[in-house]
C-alpha positions as CSV (number, residue, x, y, z in Angstrom):
1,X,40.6,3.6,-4.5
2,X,38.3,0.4,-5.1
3,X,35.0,1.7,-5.4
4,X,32.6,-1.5,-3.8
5,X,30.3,-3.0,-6.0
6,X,26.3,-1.4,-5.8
7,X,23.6,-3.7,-4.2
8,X,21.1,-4.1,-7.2
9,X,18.2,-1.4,-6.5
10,X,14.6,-3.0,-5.8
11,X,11.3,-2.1,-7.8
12,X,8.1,-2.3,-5.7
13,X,5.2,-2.9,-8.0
14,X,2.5,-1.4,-5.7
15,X,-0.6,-1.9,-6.7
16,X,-2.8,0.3,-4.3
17,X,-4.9,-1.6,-1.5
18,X,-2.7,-4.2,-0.9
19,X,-0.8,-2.8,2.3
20,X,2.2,-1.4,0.4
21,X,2.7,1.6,1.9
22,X,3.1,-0.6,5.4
23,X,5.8,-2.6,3.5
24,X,7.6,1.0,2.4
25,X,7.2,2.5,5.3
26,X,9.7,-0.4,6.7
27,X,11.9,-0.2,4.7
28,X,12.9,3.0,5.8
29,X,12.9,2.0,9.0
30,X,15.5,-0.9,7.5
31,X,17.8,1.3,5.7
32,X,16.6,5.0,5.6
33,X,14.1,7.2,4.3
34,X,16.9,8.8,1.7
35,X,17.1,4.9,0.4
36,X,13.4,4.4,-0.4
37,X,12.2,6.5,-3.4
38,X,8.5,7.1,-4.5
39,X,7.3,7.3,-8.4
40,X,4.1,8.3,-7.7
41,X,0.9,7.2,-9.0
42,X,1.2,6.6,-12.8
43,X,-2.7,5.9,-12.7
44,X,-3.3,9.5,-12.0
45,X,0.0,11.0,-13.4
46,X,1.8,8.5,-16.1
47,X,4.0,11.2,-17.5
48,X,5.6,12.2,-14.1
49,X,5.9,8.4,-12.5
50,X,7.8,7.4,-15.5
51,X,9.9,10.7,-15.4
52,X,10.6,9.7,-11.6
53,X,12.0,6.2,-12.7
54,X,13.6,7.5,-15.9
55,X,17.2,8.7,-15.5
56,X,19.9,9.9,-17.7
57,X,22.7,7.4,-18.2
58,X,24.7,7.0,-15.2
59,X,21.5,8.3,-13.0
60,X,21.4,4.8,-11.6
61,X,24.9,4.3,-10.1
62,X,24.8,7.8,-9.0
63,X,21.6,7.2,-6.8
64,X,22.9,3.8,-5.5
65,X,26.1,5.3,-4.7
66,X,24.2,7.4,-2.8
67,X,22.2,5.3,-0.5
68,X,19.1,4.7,-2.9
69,X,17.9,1.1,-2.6
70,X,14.0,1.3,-3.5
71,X,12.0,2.6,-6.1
72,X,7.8,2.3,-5.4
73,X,5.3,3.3,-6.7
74,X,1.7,2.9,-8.1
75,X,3.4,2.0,-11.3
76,X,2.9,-1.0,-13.8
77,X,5.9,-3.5,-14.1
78,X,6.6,-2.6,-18.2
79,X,8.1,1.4,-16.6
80,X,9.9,0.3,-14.6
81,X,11.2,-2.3,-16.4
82,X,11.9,-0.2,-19.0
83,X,13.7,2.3,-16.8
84,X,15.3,0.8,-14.2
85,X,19.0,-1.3,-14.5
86,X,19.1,-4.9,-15.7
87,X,19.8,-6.2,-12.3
88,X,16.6,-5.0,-10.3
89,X,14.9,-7.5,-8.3
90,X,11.3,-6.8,-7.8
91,X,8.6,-7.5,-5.9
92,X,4.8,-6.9,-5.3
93,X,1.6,-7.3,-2.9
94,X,-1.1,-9.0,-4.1
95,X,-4.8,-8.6,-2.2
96,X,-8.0,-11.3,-2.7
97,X,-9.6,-9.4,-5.4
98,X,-12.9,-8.8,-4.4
99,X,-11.4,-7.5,-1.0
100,X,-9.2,-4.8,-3.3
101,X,-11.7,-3.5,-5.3
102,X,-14.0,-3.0,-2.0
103,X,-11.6,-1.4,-0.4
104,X,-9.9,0.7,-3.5
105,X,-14.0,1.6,-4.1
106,X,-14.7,2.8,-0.7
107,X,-11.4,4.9,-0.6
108,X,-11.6,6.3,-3.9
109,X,-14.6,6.3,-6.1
110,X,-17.9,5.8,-4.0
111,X,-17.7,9.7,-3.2
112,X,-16.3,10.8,-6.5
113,X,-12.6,11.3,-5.5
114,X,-11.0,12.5,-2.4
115,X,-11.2,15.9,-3.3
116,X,-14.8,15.5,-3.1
117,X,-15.5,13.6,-0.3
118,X,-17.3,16.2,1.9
119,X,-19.7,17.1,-0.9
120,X,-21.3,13.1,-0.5
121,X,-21.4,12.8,-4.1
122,X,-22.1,8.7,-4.2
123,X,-21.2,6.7,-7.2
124,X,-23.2,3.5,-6.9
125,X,-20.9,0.3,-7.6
126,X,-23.1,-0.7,-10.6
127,X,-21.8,2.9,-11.9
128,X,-18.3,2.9,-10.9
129,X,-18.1,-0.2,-13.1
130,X,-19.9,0.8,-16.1
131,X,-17.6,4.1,-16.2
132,X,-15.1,1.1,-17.0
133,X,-12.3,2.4,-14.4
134,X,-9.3,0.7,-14.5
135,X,-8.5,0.5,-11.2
136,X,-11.5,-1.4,-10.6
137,X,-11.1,-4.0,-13.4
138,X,-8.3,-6.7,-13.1
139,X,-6.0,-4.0,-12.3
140,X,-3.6,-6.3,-10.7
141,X,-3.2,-8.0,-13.7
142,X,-2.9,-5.0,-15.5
143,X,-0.1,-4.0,-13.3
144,X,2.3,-6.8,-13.8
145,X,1.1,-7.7,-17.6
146,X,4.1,-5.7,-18.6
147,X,2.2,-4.0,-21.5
148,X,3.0,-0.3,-22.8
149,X,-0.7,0.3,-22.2
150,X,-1.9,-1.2,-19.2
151,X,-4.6,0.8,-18.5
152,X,-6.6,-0.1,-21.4
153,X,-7.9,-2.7,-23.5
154,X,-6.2,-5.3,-22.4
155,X,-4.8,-8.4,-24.8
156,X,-5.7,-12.2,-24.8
157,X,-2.4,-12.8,-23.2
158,X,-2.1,-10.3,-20.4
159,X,-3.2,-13.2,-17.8
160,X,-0.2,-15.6,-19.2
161,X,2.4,-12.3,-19.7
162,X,1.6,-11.3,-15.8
163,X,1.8,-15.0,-14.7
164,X,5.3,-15.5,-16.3
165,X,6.9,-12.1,-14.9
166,X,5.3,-12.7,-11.3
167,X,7.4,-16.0,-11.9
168,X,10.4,-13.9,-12.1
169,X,9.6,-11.5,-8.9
170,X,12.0,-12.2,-6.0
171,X,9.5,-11.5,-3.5
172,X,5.5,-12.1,-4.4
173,X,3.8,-10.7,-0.7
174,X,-0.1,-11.6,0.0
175,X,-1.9,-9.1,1.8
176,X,-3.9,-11.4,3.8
177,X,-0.9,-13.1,4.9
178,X,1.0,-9.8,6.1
179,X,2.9,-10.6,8.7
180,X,4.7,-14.0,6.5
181,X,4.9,-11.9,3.5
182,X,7.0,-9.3,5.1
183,X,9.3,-12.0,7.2
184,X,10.0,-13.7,3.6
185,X,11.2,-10.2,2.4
186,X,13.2,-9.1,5.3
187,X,14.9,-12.7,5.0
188,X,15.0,-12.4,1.3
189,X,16.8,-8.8,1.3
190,X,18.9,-9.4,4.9
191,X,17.0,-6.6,6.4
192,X,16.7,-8.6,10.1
193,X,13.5,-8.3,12.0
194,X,12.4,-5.1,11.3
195,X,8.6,-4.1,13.0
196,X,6.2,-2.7,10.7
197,X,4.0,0.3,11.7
198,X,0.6,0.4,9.8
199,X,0.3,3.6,7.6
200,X,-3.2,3.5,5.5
201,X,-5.9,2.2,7.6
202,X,-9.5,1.8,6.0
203,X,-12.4,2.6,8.3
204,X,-15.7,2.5,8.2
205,X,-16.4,0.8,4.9
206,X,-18.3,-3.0,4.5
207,X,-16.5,-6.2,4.8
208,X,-16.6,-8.8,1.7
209,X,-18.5,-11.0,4.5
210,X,-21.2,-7.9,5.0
211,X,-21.0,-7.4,1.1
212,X,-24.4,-8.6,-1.0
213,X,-24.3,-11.5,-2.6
214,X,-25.2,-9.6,-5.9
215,X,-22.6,-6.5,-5.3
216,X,-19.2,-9.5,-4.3
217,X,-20.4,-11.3,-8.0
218,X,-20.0,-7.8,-9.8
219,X,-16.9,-8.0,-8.5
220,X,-16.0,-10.6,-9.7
221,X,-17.2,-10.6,-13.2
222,X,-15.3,-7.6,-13.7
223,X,-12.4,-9.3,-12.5
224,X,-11.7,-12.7,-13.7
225,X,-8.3,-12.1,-14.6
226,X,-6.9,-11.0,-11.5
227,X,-8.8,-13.6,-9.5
228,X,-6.7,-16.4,-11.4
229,X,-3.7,-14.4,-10.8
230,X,-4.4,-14.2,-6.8
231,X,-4.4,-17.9,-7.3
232,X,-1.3,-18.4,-9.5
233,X,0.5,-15.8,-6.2
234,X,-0.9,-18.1,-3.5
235,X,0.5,-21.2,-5.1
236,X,3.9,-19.2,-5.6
237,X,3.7,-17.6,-2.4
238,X,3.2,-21.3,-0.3
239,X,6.5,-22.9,-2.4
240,X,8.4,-19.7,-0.9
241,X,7.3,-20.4,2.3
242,X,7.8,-24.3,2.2
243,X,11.5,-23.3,0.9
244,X,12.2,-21.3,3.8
245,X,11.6,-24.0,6.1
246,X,10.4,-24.2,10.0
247,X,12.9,-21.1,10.7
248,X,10.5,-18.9,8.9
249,X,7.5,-19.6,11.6
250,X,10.1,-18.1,14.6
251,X,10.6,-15.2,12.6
252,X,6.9,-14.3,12.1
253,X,6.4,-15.1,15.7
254,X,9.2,-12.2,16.0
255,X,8.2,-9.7,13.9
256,X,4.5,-9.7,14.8
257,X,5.4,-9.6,18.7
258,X,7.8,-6.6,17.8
259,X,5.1,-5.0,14.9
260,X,2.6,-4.9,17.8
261,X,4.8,-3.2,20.3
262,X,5.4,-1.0,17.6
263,X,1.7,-0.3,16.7
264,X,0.8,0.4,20.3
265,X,2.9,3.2,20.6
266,X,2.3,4.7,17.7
267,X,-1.4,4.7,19.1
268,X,0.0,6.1,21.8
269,X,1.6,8.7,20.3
270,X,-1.1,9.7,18.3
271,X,-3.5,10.0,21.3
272,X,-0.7,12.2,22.4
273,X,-0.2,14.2,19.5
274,X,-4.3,14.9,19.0
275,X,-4.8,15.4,22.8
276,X,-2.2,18.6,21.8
277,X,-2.7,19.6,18.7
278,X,-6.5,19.3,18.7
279,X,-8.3,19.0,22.8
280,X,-12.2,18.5,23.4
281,X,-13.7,20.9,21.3
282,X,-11.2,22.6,19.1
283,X,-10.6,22.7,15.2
284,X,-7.4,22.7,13.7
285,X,-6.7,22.1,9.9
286,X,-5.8,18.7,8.8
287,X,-2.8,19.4,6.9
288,X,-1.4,21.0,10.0
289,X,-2.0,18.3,12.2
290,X,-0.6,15.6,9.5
291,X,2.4,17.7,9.3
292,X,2.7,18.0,13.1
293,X,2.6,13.7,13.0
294,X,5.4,13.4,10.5
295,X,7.5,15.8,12.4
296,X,6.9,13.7,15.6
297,X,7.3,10.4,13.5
298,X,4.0,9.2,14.3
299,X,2.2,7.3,11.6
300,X,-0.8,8.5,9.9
301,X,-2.6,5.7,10.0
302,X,-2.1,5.9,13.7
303,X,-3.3,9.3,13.1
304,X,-6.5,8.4,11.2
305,X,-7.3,5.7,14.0
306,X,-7.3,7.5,16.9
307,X,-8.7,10.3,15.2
308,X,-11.9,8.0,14.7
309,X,-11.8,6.9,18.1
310,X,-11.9,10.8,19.2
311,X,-15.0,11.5,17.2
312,X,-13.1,13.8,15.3
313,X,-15.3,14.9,12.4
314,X,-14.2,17.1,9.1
315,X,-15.5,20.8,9.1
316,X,-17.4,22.4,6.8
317,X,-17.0,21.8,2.8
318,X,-14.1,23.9,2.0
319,X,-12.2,24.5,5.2
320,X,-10.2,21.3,5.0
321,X,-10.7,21.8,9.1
322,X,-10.9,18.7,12.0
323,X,-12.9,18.8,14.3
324,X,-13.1,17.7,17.7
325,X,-16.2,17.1,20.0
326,X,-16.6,16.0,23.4
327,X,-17.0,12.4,23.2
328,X,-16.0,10.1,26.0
329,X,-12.6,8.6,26.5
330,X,-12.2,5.2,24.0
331,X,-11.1,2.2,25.0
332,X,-7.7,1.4,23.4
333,X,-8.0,-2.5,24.3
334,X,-10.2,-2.7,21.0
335,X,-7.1,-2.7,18.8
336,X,-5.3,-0.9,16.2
337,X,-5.3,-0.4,12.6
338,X,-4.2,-3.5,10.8
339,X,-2.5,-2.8,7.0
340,X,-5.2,-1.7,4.5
């Protein structure tokens, strides 16, 4: 029996805070949850992402024959590049710089880590960057540099080495033009219109507008690189668009319609879902009610949103507990999340 030829698997560079786990969480509503494959987080873990994307011979065609179509992760280009078959097409998300590190700061690090968060522990920005994180420092460039050591010192070419292999991306997505971004790639990989659901949503935390003038030139400073390759992606980004023509603006015009249809019952749902899991003045741990949402197929960022809404609060330091006052009913004609 002819066996028919594989479809060549795609490698999601997903550097965090740029709405990639929005983009993954649609293609499983494409193909299938089987077909989309996390790595991980090689910032926090290099050993296990690269064992994730490393395979024995064979591994490959095995997992394509199987239904695997996407590998993602918070992984530098060079693994999986190193890893992955000859014929990969990948793709990224790029975010305005200054934007990502606010957002990757107020997420991560201000508080000392997630695992920390309810002891208030704050790490001033001035602090964050003279620990000399990575993940605050041009990490976009770091990402798609392709070096075997992206996470520290970088070389003189790393700007030029990430310029040239972003050239060779078949999809290059900007954050702060979502909804385009993800019309190119559905068009790109034949997916159709497919609505998005938002999945991370960042609350709570200070705009670049709202930012001090002092605090957004930090920022900057410490990433110089990465600000000339958000300006390199834009320009590659607009020659995509021009190329696809006046057919791409009715497919945007699609897909957001559909994505906010989408997004308003998953608000829904999660008003729902709370309103049972957790009423007026009940506690329930977090894990549980998280695990309750993915069973109903509600989004967690859904989840996080209307959980803010409900004046839900965290319990005391250790209990990993919600909890759930009485405040009035919110009014759902403010919006929902929007990709973080």
């Amino acid at each position: 029996m002819e066996i028919a030829p594989r479809e060549p698997p795609i490698a999601f560079v997903h550097i965090p805070k740029t709405a990639g786990a929005t983009v993954t969480e649609m293609f499983g509503r494409a193909w299938s949850r089987a077909a989309v494959q996390d790595a991980g987080n090689f910032i926090k873990g290099p050993e296990r992402a690269t064992a994730k994307i490393a395979r024995r011979p064979g591994g490959w065609e095995k997992w394509s024959r199987a239904g695997g179509r996407l590998m993602v992760g918070h992984v530098p280009y060079h693994v999986f590049r190193q890893h992955m078959p000859e014929d990969t097409l990948y793709m990224t998300f790029l975010r305005e710089p200054v934007d990502r590190v606010l957002s990757h700061y107020h997420a991560h690090v201000r508080v000392g880590g997630l695992a920390n968060r309810r002891l208030g522990v704050i790490v001033p920005l001035e602090e964050a960057f003279d620990r000399r994180l990575p993940e605050l420092t041009n990490l976009a460039t770091r990402f798609l540099c392709g070096q075997p050591a992206p996470m520290g010192e970088l070389p003189p070419t790393a700007l030029d080495d990430a310029k040239e292999n972003l050239g060779n991306f078949a999809i290059v997505g900007m954050q702060e033009r979502f909804e385009a971004s993800v019309a190119l790639l559905q068009r790109r990989f034949g997916l159709g219109t497919i609505p998005y659901v938002n999945r991370h949503v960042s609350v709570d935390r200070p705009t670049v507008e709202g930012l001090p003038a002092e605090q957004r030139a930090l920022i900057g400073q410490h990433n110089l690189l990465d600000l000339e390759l958000y300006a390199f992606a834009t320009a590659l980004f607009e020659e995509a668009v021009q190329a696809e023509g006046q057919g791409l603006a009715a497919a945007v015009e699609r897909l957001t319609a559909m994505s906010e249809a989408a997004n308003e019952e998953a608000i829904r749902s999660a008003r729902n879902l709370l309103d049972g899991v957790l009423p007026p003045g009940t506690a329930a741990p977090r894990a549980q009610i998280y695990a309750a949402a993915a069973a109903a197929g509600v989004p967690a960022g859904a989840i996080k949103y209307m959980a803010r809404l409900l004046g839900v609060e965290p319990g005391p330091p250790g209990t990993k507990l919600w909890v759930r006052g009485d405040r009035p009913e919110p009014d759902l004609r403010e919006g929902g999340p929007s990709p973080a």
